[in-house]
TORRO-842058 format. One line per 10 residues: number of its first residue (from 1); their letters; for each residue x, y, z of C-alpha. Coordinates in Angstrom, 2 decimals. Layout:
<atoms>
NUM> a> X:Y:Z; ...
</atoms>
This chain:
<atoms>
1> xxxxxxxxxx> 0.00:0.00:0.00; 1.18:3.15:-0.92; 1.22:5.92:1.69; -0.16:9.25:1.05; 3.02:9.97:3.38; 4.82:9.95:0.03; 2.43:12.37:-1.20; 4.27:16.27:-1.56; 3.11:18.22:1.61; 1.32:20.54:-0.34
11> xxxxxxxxxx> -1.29:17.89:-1.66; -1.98:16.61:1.92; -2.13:20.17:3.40; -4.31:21.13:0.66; -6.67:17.94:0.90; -7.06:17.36:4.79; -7.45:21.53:4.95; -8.45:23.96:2.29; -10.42:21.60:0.50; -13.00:21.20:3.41
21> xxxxxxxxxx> -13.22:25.09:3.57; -13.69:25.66:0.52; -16.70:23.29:0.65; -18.15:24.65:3.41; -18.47:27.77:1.35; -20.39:26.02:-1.27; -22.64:24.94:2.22; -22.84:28.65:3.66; -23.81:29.76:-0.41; -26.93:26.99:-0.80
31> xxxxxxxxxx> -28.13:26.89:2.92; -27.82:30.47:3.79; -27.67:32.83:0.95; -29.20:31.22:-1.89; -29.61:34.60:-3.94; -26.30:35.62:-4.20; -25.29:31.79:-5.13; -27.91:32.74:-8.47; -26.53:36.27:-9.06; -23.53:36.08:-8.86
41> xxxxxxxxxx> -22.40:33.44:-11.83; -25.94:34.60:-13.11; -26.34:38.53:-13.11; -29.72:38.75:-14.57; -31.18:35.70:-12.90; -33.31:35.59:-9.58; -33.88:33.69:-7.00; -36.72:31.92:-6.90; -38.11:30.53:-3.83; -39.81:27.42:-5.12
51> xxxxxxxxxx> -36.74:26.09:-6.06; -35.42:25.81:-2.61; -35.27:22.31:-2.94; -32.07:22.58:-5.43; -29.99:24.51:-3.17; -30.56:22.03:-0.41; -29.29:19.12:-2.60; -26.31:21.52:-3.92; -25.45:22.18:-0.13; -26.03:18.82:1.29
61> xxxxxxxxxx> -23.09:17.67:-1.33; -21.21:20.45:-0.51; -21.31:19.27:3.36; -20.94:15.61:2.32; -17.56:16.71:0.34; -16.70:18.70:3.60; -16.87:16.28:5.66; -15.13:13.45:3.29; -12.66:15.53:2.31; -11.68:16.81:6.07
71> xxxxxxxxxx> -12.75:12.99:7.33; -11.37:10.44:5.08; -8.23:12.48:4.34; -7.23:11.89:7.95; -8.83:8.59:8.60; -6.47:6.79:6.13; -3.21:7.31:4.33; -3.78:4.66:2.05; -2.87:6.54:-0.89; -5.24:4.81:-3.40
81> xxxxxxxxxx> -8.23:5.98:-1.04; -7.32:9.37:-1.12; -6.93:8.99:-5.16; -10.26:7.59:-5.36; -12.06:10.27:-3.23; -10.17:13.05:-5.42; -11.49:11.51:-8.64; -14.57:11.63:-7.53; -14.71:15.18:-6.70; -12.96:15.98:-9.14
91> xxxxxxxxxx> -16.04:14.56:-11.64; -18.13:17.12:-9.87; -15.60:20.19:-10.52; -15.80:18.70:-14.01; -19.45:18.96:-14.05; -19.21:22.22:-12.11; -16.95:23.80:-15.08; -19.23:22.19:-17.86; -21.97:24.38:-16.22; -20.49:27.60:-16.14
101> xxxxxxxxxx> -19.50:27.55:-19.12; -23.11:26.67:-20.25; -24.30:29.37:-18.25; -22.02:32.10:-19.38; -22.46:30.32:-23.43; -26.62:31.16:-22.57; -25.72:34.80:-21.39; -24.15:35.15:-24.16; -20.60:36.31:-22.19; -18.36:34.28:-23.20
111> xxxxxxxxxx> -15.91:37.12:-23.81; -13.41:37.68:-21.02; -14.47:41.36:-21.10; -17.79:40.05:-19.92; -17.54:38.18:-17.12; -17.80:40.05:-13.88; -15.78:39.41:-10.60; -17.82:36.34:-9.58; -17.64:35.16:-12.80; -13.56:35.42:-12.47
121> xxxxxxxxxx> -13.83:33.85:-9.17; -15.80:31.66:-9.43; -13.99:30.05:-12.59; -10.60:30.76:-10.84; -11.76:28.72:-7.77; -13.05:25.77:-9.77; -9.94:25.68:-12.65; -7.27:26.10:-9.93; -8.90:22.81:-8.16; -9.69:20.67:-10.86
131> xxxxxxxxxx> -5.87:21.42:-11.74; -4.64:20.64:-8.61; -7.11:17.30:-8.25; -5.68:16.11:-11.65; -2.06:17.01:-10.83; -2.37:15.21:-7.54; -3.92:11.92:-9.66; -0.89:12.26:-11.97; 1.47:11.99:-9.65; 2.59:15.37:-10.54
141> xxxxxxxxxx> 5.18:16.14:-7.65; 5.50:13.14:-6.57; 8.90:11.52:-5.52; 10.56:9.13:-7.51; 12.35:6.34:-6.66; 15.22:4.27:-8.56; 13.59:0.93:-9.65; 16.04:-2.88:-9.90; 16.55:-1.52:-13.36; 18.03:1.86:-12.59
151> xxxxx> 15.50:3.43:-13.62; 13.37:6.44:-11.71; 9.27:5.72:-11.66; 6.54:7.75:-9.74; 6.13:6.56:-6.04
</atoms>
Protein backbone atom coordinates (compact mmCIF):
# COMPACT_ATOMS: atom_id res chain seq x y z
CA UNK A 1 0.00 0.00 0.00
CA UNK A 2 1.18 3.15 -0.92
CA UNK A 3 1.22 5.92 1.69
CA UNK A 4 -0.16 9.25 1.05
CA UNK A 5 3.02 9.97 3.38
CA UNK A 6 4.82 9.95 0.03
CA UNK A 7 2.43 12.37 -1.20
CA UNK A 8 4.27 16.27 -1.56
CA UNK A 9 3.11 18.22 1.61
CA UNK A 10 1.32 20.54 -0.34
CA UNK A 11 -1.29 17.89 -1.66
CA UNK A 12 -1.98 16.61 1.92
CA UNK A 13 -2.13 20.17 3.40
CA UNK A 14 -4.31 21.13 0.66
CA UNK A 15 -6.67 17.94 0.90
CA UNK A 16 -7.06 17.36 4.79
CA UNK A 17 -7.45 21.53 4.95
CA UNK A 18 -8.45 23.96 2.29
CA UNK A 19 -10.42 21.60 0.50
CA UNK A 20 -13.00 21.20 3.41
CA UNK A 21 -13.22 25.09 3.57
CA UNK A 22 -13.69 25.66 0.52
CA UNK A 23 -16.70 23.29 0.65
CA UNK A 24 -18.15 24.65 3.41
CA UNK A 25 -18.47 27.77 1.35
CA UNK A 26 -20.39 26.02 -1.27
CA UNK A 27 -22.64 24.94 2.22
CA UNK A 28 -22.84 28.65 3.66
CA UNK A 29 -23.81 29.76 -0.41
CA UNK A 30 -26.93 26.99 -0.80
CA UNK A 31 -28.13 26.89 2.92
CA UNK A 32 -27.82 30.47 3.79
CA UNK A 33 -27.67 32.83 0.95
CA UNK A 34 -29.20 31.22 -1.89
CA UNK A 35 -29.61 34.60 -3.94
CA UNK A 36 -26.30 35.62 -4.20
CA UNK A 37 -25.29 31.79 -5.13
CA UNK A 38 -27.91 32.74 -8.47
CA UNK A 39 -26.53 36.27 -9.06
CA UNK A 40 -23.53 36.08 -8.86
CA UNK A 41 -22.40 33.44 -11.83
CA UNK A 42 -25.94 34.60 -13.11
CA UNK A 43 -26.34 38.53 -13.11
CA UNK A 44 -29.72 38.75 -14.57
CA UNK A 45 -31.18 35.70 -12.90
CA UNK A 46 -33.31 35.59 -9.58
CA UNK A 47 -33.88 33.69 -7.00
CA UNK A 48 -36.72 31.92 -6.90
CA UNK A 49 -38.11 30.53 -3.83
CA UNK A 50 -39.81 27.42 -5.12
CA UNK A 51 -36.74 26.09 -6.06
CA UNK A 52 -35.42 25.81 -2.61
CA UNK A 53 -35.27 22.31 -2.94
CA UNK A 54 -32.07 22.58 -5.43
CA UNK A 55 -29.99 24.51 -3.17
CA UNK A 56 -30.56 22.03 -0.41
CA UNK A 57 -29.29 19.12 -2.60
CA UNK A 58 -26.31 21.52 -3.92
CA UNK A 59 -25.45 22.18 -0.13
CA UNK A 60 -26.03 18.82 1.29
CA UNK A 61 -23.09 17.67 -1.33
CA UNK A 62 -21.21 20.45 -0.51
CA UNK A 63 -21.31 19.27 3.36
CA UNK A 64 -20.94 15.61 2.32
CA UNK A 65 -17.56 16.71 0.34
CA UNK A 66 -16.70 18.70 3.60
CA UNK A 67 -16.87 16.28 5.66
CA UNK A 68 -15.13 13.45 3.29
CA UNK A 69 -12.66 15.53 2.31
CA UNK A 70 -11.68 16.81 6.07
CA UNK A 71 -12.75 12.99 7.33
CA UNK A 72 -11.37 10.44 5.08
CA UNK A 73 -8.23 12.48 4.34
CA UNK A 74 -7.23 11.89 7.95
CA UNK A 75 -8.83 8.59 8.60
CA UNK A 76 -6.47 6.79 6.13
CA UNK A 77 -3.21 7.31 4.33
CA UNK A 78 -3.78 4.66 2.05
CA UNK A 79 -2.87 6.54 -0.89
CA UNK A 80 -5.24 4.81 -3.40
CA UNK A 81 -8.23 5.98 -1.04
CA UNK A 82 -7.32 9.37 -1.12
CA UNK A 83 -6.93 8.99 -5.16
CA UNK A 84 -10.26 7.59 -5.36
CA UNK A 85 -12.06 10.27 -3.23
CA UNK A 86 -10.17 13.05 -5.42
CA UNK A 87 -11.49 11.51 -8.64
CA UNK A 88 -14.57 11.63 -7.53
CA UNK A 89 -14.71 15.18 -6.70
CA UNK A 90 -12.96 15.98 -9.14
CA UNK A 91 -16.04 14.56 -11.64
CA UNK A 92 -18.13 17.12 -9.87
CA UNK A 93 -15.60 20.19 -10.52
CA UNK A 94 -15.80 18.70 -14.01
CA UNK A 95 -19.45 18.96 -14.05
CA UNK A 96 -19.21 22.22 -12.11
CA UNK A 97 -16.95 23.80 -15.08
CA UNK A 98 -19.23 22.19 -17.86
CA UNK A 99 -21.97 24.38 -16.22
CA UNK A 100 -20.49 27.60 -16.14
CA UNK A 101 -19.50 27.55 -19.12
CA UNK A 102 -23.11 26.67 -20.25
CA UNK A 103 -24.30 29.37 -18.25
CA UNK A 104 -22.02 32.10 -19.38
CA UNK A 105 -22.46 30.32 -23.43
CA UNK A 106 -26.62 31.16 -22.57
CA UNK A 107 -25.72 34.80 -21.39
CA UNK A 108 -24.15 35.15 -24.16
CA UNK A 109 -20.60 36.31 -22.19
CA UNK A 110 -18.36 34.28 -23.20
CA UNK A 111 -15.91 37.12 -23.81
CA UNK A 112 -13.41 37.68 -21.02
CA UNK A 113 -14.47 41.36 -21.10
CA UNK A 114 -17.79 40.05 -19.92
CA UNK A 115 -17.54 38.18 -17.12
CA UNK A 116 -17.80 40.05 -13.88
CA UNK A 117 -15.78 39.41 -10.60
CA UNK A 118 -17.82 36.34 -9.58
CA UNK A 119 -17.64 35.16 -12.80
CA UNK A 120 -13.56 35.42 -12.47
CA UNK A 121 -13.83 33.85 -9.17
CA UNK A 122 -15.80 31.66 -9.43
CA UNK A 123 -13.99 30.05 -12.59
CA UNK A 124 -10.60 30.76 -10.84
CA UNK A 125 -11.76 28.72 -7.77
CA UNK A 126 -13.05 25.77 -9.77
CA UNK A 127 -9.94 25.68 -12.65
CA UNK A 128 -7.27 26.10 -9.93
CA UNK A 129 -8.90 22.81 -8.16
CA UNK A 130 -9.69 20.67 -10.86
CA UNK A 131 -5.87 21.42 -11.74
CA UNK A 132 -4.64 20.64 -8.61
CA UNK A 133 -7.11 17.30 -8.25
CA UNK A 134 -5.68 16.11 -11.65
CA UNK A 135 -2.06 17.01 -10.83
CA UNK A 136 -2.37 15.21 -7.54
CA UNK A 137 -3.92 11.92 -9.66
CA UNK A 138 -0.89 12.26 -11.97
CA UNK A 139 1.47 11.99 -9.65
CA UNK A 140 2.59 15.37 -10.54
CA UNK A 141 5.18 16.14 -7.65
CA UNK A 142 5.50 13.14 -6.57
CA UNK A 143 8.90 11.52 -5.52
CA UNK A 144 10.56 9.13 -7.51
CA UNK A 145 12.35 6.34 -6.66
CA UNK A 146 15.22 4.27 -8.56
CA UNK A 147 13.59 0.93 -9.65
CA UNK A 148 16.04 -2.88 -9.90
CA UNK A 149 16.55 -1.52 -13.36
CA UNK A 150 18.03 1.86 -12.59
CA UNK A 151 15.50 3.43 -13.62
CA UNK A 152 13.37 6.44 -11.71
CA UNK A 153 9.27 5.72 -11.66
CA UNK A 154 6.54 7.75 -9.74
CA UNK A 155 6.13 6.56 -6.04
Amino acid sequence: MASAASAPAFYRFFFKNLDPLVAMYGVYLNFFAQEMAVTGPAPNSHYDPDQVFLFFQCGGLALAVAFITAAVHRATEDLKVWRAVQFAILLADIAALVGIYLSLSTQNRLAPSAWTDDDKGLLGSYVSLTLIRLAFILNVGFPQKESSLGEKQKV
